[in-house]
N, CA and C atoms as a LAMMPS dump frame, in Angstrom:
ITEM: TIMESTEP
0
ITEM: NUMBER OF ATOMS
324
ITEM: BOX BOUNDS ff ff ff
-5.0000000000000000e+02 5.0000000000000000e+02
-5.0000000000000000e+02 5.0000000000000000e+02
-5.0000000000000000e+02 5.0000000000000000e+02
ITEM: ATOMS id mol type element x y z
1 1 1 N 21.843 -0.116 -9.611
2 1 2 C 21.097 0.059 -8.377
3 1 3 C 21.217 1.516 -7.946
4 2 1 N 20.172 2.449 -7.703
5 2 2 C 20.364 3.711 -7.251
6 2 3 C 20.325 3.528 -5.573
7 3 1 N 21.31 4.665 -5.9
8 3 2 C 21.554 5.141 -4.083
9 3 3 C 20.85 5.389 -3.258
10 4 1 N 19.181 6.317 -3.765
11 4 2 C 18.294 6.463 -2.709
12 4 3 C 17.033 5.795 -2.952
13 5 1 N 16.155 5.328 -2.399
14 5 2 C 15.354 5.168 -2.732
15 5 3 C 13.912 6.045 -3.282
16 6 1 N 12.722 5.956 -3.782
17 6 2 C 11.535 6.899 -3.769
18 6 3 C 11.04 6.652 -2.686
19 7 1 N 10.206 7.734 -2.53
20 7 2 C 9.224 7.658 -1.236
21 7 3 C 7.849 6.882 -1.288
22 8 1 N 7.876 6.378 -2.43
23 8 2 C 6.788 5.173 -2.446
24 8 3 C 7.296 3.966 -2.098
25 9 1 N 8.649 3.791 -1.86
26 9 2 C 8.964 2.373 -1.002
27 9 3 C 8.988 2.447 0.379
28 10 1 N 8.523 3.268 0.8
29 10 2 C 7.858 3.327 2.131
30 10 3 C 6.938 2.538 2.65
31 11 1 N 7.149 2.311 3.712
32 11 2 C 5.944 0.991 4.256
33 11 3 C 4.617 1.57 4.459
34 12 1 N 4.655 2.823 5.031
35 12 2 C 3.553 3.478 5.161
36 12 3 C 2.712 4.282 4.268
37 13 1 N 3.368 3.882 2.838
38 13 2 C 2.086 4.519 1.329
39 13 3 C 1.36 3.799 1.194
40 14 1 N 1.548 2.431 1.038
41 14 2 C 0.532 1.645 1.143
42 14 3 C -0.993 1.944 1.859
43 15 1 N -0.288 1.702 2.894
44 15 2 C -1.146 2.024 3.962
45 15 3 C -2.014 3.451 4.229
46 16 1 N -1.473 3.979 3.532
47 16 2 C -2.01 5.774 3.919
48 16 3 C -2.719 5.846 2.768
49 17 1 N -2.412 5.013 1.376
50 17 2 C -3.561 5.314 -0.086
51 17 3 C -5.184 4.604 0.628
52 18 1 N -4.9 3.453 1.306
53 18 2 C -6.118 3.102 1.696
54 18 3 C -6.504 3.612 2.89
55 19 1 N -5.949 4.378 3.425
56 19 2 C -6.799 4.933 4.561
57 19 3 C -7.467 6.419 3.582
58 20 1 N -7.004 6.97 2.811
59 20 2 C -7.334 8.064 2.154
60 20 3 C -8.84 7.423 1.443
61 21 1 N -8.436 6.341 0.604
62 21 2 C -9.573 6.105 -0.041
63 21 3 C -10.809 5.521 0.971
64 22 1 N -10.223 5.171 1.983
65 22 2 C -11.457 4.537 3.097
66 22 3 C -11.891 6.125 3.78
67 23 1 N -11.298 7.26 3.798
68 23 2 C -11.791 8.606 3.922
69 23 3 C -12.632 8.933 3.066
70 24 1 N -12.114 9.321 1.958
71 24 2 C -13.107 9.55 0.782
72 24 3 C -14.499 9.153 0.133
73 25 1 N -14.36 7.639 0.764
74 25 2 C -15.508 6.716 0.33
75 25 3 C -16.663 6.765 1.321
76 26 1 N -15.67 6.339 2.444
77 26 2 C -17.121 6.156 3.728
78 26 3 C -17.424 7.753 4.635
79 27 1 N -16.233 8.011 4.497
80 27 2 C -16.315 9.446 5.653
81 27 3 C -15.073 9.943 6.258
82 28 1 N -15.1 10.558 7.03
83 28 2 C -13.81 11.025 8.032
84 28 3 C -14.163 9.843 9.219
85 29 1 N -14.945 10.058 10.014
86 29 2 C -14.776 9.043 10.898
87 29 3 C -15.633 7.448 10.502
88 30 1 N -14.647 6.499 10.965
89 30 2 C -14.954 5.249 10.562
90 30 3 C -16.098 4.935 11.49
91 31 1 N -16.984 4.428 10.146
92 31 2 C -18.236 3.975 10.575
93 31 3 C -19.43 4.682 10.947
94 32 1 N -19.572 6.215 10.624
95 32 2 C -19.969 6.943 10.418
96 32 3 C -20.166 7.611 8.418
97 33 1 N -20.819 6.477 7.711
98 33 2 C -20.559 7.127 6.559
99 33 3 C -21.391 8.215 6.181
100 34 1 N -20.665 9.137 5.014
101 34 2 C -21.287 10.346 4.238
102 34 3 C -22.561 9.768 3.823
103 35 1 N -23.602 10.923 4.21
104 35 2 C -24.766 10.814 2.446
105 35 3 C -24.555 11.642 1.386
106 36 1 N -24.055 10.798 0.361
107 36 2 C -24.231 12.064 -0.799
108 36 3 C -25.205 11.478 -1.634
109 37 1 N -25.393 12.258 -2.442
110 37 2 C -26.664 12.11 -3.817
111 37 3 C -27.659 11.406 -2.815
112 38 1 N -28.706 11.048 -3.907
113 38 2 C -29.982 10.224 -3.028
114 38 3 C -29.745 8.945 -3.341
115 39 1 N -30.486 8.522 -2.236
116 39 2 C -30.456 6.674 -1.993
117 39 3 C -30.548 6.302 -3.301
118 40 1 N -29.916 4.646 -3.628
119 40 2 C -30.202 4.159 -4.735
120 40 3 C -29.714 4.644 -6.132
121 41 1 N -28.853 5.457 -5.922
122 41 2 C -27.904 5.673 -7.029
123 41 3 C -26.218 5.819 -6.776
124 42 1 N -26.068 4.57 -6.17
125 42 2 C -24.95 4.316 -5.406
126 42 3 C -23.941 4.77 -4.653
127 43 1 N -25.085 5.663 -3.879
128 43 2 C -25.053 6.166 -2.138
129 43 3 C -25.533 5.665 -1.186
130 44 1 N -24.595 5.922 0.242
131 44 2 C -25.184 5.203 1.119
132 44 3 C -26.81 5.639 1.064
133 45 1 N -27.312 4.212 1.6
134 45 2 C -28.72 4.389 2.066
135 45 3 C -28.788 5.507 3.227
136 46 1 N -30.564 5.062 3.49
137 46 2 C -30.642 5.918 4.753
138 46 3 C -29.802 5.649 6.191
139 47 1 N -30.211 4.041 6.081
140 47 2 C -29.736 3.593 7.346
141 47 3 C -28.318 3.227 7.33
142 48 1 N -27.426 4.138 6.859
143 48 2 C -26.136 4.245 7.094
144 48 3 C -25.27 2.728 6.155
145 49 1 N -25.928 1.967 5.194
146 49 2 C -25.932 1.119 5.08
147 49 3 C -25.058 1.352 3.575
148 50 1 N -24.084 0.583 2.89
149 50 2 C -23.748 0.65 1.769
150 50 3 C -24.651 0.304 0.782
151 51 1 N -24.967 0.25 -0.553
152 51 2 C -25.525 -0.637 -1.439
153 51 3 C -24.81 -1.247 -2.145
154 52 1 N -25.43 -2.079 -3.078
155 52 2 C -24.78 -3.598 -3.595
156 52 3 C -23.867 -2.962 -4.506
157 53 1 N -23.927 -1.966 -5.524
158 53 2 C -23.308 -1.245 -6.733
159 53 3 C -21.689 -1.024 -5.775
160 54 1 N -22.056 -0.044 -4.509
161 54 2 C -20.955 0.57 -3.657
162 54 3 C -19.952 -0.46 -3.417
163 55 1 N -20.73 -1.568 -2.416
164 55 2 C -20.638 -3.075 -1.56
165 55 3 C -19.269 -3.552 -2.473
166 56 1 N -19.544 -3.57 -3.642
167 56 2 C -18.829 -4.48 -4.954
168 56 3 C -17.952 -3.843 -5.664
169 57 1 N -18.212 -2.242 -5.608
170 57 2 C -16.964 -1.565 -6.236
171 57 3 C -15.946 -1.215 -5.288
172 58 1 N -16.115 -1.259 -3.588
173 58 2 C -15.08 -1.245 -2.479
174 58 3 C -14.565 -2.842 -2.316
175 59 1 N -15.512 -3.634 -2.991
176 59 2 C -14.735 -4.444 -2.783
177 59 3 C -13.35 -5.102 -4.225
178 60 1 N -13.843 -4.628 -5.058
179 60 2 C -12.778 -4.569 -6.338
180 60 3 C -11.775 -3.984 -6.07
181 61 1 N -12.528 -1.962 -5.574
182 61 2 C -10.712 -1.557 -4.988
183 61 3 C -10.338 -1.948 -3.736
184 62 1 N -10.566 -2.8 -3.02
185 62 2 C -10.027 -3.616 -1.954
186 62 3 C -8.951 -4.764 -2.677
187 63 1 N -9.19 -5.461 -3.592
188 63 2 C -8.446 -6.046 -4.519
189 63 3 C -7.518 -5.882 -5.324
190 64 1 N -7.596 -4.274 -5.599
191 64 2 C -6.738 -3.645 -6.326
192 64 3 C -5.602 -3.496 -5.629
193 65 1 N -5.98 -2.768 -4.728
194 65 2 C -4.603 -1.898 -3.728
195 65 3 C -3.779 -3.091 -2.937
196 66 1 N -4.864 -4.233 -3.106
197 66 2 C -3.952 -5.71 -2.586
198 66 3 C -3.065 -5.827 -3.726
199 67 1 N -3.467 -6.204 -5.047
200 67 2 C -2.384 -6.759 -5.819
201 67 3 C -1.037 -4.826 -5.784
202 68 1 N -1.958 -4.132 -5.992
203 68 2 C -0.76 -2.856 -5.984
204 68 3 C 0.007 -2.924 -4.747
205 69 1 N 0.116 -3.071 -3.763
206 69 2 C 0.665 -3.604 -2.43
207 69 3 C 1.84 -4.234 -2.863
208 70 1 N 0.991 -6.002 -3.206
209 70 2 C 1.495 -6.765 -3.233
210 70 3 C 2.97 -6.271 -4.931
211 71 1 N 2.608 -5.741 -5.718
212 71 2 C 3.358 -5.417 -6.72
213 71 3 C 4.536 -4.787 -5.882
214 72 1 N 4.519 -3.887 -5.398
215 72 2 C 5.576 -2.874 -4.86
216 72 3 C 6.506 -3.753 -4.055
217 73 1 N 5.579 -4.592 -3.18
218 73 2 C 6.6 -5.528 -2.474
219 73 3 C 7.55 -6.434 -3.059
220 74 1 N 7.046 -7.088 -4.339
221 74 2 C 7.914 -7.853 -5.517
222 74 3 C 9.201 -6.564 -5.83
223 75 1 N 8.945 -5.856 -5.957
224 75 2 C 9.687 -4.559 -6.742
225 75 3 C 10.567 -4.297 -5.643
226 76 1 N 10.585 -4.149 -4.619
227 76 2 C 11.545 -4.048 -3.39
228 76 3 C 12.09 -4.935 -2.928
229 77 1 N 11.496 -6.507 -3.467
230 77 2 C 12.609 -7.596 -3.299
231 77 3 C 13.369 -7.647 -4.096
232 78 1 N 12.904 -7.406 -5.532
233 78 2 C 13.833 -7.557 -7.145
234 78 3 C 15.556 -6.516 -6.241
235 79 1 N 14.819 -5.241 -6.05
236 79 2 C 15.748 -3.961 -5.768
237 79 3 C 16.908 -5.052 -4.259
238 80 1 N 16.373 -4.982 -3.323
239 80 2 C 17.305 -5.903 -2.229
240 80 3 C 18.389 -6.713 -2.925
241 81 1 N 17.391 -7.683 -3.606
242 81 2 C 18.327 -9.174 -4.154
243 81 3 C 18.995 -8.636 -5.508
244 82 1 N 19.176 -7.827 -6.109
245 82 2 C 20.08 -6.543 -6.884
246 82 3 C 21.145 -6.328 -6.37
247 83 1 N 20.424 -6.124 -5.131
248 83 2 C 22.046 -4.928 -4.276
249 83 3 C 22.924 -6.148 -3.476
250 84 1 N 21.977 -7.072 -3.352
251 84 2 C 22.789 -8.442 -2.559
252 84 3 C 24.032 -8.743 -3.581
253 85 1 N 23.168 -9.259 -4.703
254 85 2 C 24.199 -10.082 -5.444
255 85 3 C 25.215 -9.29 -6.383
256 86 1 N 25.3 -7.783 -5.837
257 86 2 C 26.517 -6.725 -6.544
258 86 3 C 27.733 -7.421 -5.451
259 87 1 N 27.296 -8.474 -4.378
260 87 2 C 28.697 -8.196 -2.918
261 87 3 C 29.688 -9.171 -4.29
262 88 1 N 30.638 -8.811 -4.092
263 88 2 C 31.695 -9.124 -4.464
264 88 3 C 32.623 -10.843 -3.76
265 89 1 N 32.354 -11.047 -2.353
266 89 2 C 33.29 -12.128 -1.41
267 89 3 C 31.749 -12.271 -0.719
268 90 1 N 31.578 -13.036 0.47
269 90 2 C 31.012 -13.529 1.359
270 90 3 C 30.826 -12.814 2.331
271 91 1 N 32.068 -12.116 2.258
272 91 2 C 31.901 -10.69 3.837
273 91 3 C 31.548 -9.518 3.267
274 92 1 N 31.365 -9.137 2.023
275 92 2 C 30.521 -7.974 1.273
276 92 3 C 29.312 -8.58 1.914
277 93 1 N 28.733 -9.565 1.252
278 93 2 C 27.547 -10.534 1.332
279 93 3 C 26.944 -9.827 2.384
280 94 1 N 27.832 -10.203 4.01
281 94 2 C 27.295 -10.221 5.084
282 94 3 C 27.051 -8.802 5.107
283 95 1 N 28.273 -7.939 4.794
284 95 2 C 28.454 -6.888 5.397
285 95 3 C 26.76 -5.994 4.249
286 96 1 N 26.702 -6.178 3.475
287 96 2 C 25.446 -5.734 2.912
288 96 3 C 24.022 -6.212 3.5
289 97 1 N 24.137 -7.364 3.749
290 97 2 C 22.767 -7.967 4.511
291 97 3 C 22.489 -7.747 6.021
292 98 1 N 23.641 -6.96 6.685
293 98 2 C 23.51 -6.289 8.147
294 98 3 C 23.159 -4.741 7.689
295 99 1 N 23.656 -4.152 6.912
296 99 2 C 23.189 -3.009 6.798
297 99 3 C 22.06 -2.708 6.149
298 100 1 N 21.054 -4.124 5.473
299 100 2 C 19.562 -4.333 4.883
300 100 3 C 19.048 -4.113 6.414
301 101 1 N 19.389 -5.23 7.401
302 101 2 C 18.581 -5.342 8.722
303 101 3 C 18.869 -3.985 9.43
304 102 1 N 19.596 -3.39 9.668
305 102 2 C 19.669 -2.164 10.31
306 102 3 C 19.133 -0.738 9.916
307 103 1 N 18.953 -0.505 8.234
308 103 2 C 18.174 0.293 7.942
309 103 3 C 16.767 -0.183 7.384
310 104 1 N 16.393 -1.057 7.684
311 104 2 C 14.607 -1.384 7.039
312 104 3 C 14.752 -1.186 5.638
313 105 1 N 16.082 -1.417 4.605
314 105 2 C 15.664 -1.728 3.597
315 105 3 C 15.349 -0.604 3.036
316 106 1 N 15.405 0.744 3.909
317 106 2 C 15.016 2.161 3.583
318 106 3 C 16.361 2.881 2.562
319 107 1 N 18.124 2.542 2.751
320 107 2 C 18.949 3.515 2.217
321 107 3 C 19.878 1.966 1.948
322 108 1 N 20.458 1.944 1.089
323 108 2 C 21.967 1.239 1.094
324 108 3 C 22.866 1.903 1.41
């Protein structure tokens, strides 16, 4: 078990890859999307509207970054229940599973 963790077990990468890619895709401000290239070659339309090509490939990487999410979170339970079952007695036990709740799981 290493001592520090990476900075991708952060709660907030998750969260910040899809706000980047929801930048990149639709715009800087939400709900206001970019026009690039011309209509119908899977750019927004005129009327601010996605198309079906776009519609279906945000919604795949909407799926993606769920199961990648969801992966990292498996990977940070494996890492926890690692460091649990190194306690040695019952009061290691505890004394490791108060210092999970007090640092967010962020440092052992």
């Amino acid at each position: 078990m290493r001592a520090t963790n990476s900075f991708l077990d952060e709660p907030a990468i998750p969260e910040a890859w899809v706000r980047l890619a929801n930048t990149l895709m639709i715009g800087p401000q939400a709900g206001t999307p970019v026009s690039y290239g011309s209509p119908g070659h899977g750019s927004f339309s005129r009327d601010g509207t996605a198309s079906e090509p776009r519609r279906r490939w945000l919604h795949r990487l909407d799926q993606w970054l769920g199961r990648l999410d969801n992966w990292f979170w498996r990977q940070q339970q494996r890492q926890r229940e690692a460091y649990l079952a190194q306690a040695t007695d019952i009061f290691d036990l505890e004394e490791r599973m108060r210092r999970l709740e007090r640092s967010g799981g962020r440092s052992y």
